[in-house]
C-alpha positions, 0 to 999 in steps of 0.5 A, a space after each residue: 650842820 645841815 645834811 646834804 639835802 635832796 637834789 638840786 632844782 634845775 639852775 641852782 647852785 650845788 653846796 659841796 655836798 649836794 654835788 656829791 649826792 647828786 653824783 652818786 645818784 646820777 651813778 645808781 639810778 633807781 638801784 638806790 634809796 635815800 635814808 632816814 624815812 623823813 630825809 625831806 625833812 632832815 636831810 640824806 645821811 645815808 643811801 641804800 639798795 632799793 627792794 633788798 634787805 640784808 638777813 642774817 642766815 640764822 633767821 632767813 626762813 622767820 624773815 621769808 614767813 613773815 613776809 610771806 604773811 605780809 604779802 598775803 595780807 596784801 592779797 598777793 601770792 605768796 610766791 612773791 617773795 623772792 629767793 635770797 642770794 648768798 653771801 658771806 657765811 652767815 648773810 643773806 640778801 633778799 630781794 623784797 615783793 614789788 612794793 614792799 620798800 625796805 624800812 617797812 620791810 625791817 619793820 616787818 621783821 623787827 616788829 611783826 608790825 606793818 607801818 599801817 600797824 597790821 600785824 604778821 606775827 611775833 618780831 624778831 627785833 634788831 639785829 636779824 636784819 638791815 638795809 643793804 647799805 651803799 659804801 662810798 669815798 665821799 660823804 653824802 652829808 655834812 658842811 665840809 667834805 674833804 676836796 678834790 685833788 689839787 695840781 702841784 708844780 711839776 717835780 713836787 715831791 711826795 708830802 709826807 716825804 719818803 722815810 728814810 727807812 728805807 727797809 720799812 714794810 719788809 716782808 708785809 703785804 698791804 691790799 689797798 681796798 679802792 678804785 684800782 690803780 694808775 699803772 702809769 704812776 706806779 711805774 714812773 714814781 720812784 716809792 711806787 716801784 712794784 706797786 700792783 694792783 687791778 686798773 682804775 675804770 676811771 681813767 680814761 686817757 686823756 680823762 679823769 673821772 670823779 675819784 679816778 687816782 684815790 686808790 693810787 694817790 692811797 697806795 702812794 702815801 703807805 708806801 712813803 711810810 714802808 718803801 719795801 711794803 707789798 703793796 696790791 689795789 684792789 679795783 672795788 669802788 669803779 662806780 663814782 667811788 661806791 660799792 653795796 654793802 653787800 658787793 663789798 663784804 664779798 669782795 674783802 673776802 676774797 681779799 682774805 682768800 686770795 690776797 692774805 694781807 697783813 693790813 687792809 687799807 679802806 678809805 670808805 663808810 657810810 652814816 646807817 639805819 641802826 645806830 649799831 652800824 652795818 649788819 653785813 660787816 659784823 657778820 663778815 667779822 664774826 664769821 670770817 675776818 676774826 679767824 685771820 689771825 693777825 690780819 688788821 682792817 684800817 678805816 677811815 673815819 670819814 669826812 663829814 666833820 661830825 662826830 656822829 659814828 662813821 661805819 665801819 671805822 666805828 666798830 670795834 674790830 678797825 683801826 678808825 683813823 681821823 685827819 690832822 690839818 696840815 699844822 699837825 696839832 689840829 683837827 681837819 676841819 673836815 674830819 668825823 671826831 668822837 671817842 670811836 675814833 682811834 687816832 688821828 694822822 696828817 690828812 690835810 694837803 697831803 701831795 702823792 702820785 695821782 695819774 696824768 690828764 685832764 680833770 674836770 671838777 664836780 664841786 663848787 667853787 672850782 666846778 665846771 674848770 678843768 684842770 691838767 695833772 701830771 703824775 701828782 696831785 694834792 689831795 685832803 681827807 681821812 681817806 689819806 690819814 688812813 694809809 698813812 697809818 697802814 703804813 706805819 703799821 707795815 713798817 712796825 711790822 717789819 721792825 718788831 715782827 709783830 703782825 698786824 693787829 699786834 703791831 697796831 695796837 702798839 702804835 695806838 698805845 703810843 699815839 695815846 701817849 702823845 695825845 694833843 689835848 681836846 683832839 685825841 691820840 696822834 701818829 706822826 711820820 718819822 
């Protein structure tokens, strides 16, 4: 598999995966930065905020020390290093000194030791601090990203269809974490009806933008699992589908404060720094989303078709969810695989509400057509398997009376049950 690479020369066809770099890049300008080190030589796996690092609160006044010595040692005033920001109990963000970049800032951190081997002082080791990493719908590397939406013929239906439960996800509030929601559909689309949430910036009548109806197509298919589920979209991923690390802790705990969900719908991630994954999600789960009793965070396991850990759908504390194809018995050729990830739903030419107008497509081989929708659309990725399986939760929920994190570890007990040898466990509809 060969990584998504750095933006393309002027009048050089774009792979799939370049044109979704280039669109986040395009969308955050100088504010981030490309991952690893040598990502001319390997390829991107990961972008991250410029000039900031992430630090947990425990070390901040070590981390200002030995950057503080840092800058000393580079003949600059101390008071270079700036004030740190805030975040999630626990987490702090910390704006670096103008040319200080962040790998050699951790580095700093962790070792005590510059990249030209000047040493500041005893280290601290991984885990005190990580780069402040960007979350985004789409992958930024691999062969095989999932695809853009895809007309259907007017009056399809939902597919999977609607279950026949028609009780399923009573008394159980779902909030979908994502772009925000298409008014318009929720009100037009029977299985929508009472579905809320914050607008979708990337609908602009009579245009869609790039990922504009990801948050209503997801809150579309849990509602096929749990028609009577309280479903709410929360708007977080308005800019080319990507939010900072740290802007999305945040913003999930004001999910916890203000929405208390039963379930958390999240069809984002990133590859990362540290093989360990993302130090702002740890943080916001041992200081905050642990002591939610009950309250479950279902995540997709991203679409790089790799099995290399996706975050945060590989940390413990989620419910990974991976894409089935559209046979139900195989692999999504464009699903992330391994043993961190949970189980594994339909994901592949899912059909679901979408809003309607016009589409201009940013991925070969369909870019530069345009394309016309009218409330629905096909679309494919872990992104859909992953409220498929948030809805299966809510409809257990309702059943048994269960909460969240109870009624998910059953339904993975029965996915095990059934595990399609080679590929791992699987939830079906029905």
């Amino acid at each position: 598999m060969q990584p998504a690479q750095e933006p393309r020369e002027e009048g050089v066809a774009p792979t799939r995966q370049q044109a979704q770099l280039d669109l986040l890049l395009r969308g955050y300008r100088e504010e981030v930065a490309r991952g690893p080190e040598n990502w001319q030589e390997t390829g991107v796996e990961y972008l991250y905020r410029a000039n900031h690092i992430l630090v947990r609160e425990e070390h901040i006044e070590r981390v200002r020390g030995l950057l503080r010595q840092h800058r000393e040692g580079e003949a600059q005033r101390a008071e270079d290093v700036a004030a740190d920001v805030p975040l999630v109990a626990g987490l702090r963000r910390v704006r670096l000194p103008e040319g200080l970049d962040p790998p050699n800032a951790l580095r700093v951190v962790r070792t005590g030791r510059d990249r030209d081997g000047r040493v500041y002082g005893d280290g601290l080791g991984p885990g005190a601090a990580a780069p402040d990493h960007l979350i985004h719908i789409s992958p930024v590397a691999g062969n095989c990203p999932a695809t853009e939406p895809a007309v259907v013929p007017p009056g399809a239906a939902p597919d999977p269809g609607v279950t026949s439960d028609r009780a399923a996800g009573e008394g159980v509030k779902v909030v979908v974490v994502d772009t925000g929601l298409d008014p318009q559909a929720a009100g037009t689309h029977l299985w929508m009806d009472g579905v809320t949430g914050e607008p979708d910036p990337a609908i602009q009548p009579p245009d869609l933008l790039p990922y504009a109806g990801h948050g209503t197509f997801i809150a579309g298919v849990v509602r096929t699992m749990a028609p009577r589920a309280e479903v709410f979209v929360r708007a977080f991923f308005g800019q080319v589908g990507a939010i900072f690390e740290s802007d999305l802790v945040m913003a999930l705990d004001k999910v916890l404060q203000e929405d208390a969900p039963d379930i958390i719908s999240m069809s984002a991630g990133t590859w990362t720094f540290d093989p360990t994954g993302l130090l702002g999600f740890h943080v916001f789960y041992e200081n905050r989303l642990r002591y939610h009793k009950g309250v479950v965070l279902v995540v997709a396991a991203g679409n790089d078709a790799d099995r290399k850990p996706f975050w945060p759908a590989a940390a413990p504390y989620t419910v990974s969810v991976g894409a089935l194809a559209a046979d139900w018995r195989s692999r999504a050729r464009f699903s992330n695989f391994g043993g961190w990830v949970d189980v594994y739903a339909p994901g592949e030419n899912l059909v679901n509400a979408y809003p309607t107008g016009t589409y201009t497509y940013q991925e070969p081989p369909l870019a530069p057509a345009k394309a016309d929708f009218a409330g629905m659309a096909s679309w494919s990725g872990t992104s859909f398997a992953t409220p498929l399986v948030a809805g299966l939760i809510a409809a257990r929920m309702s059943r048994t009376g269960e909460n969240g994190q109870d009624a998910a570890a059953a339904l993975l007990a029965q996915a095990r049950s059934q595990a399609i040898p080679g590929l791992g466990a699987v939830l079906l509809p029905g």
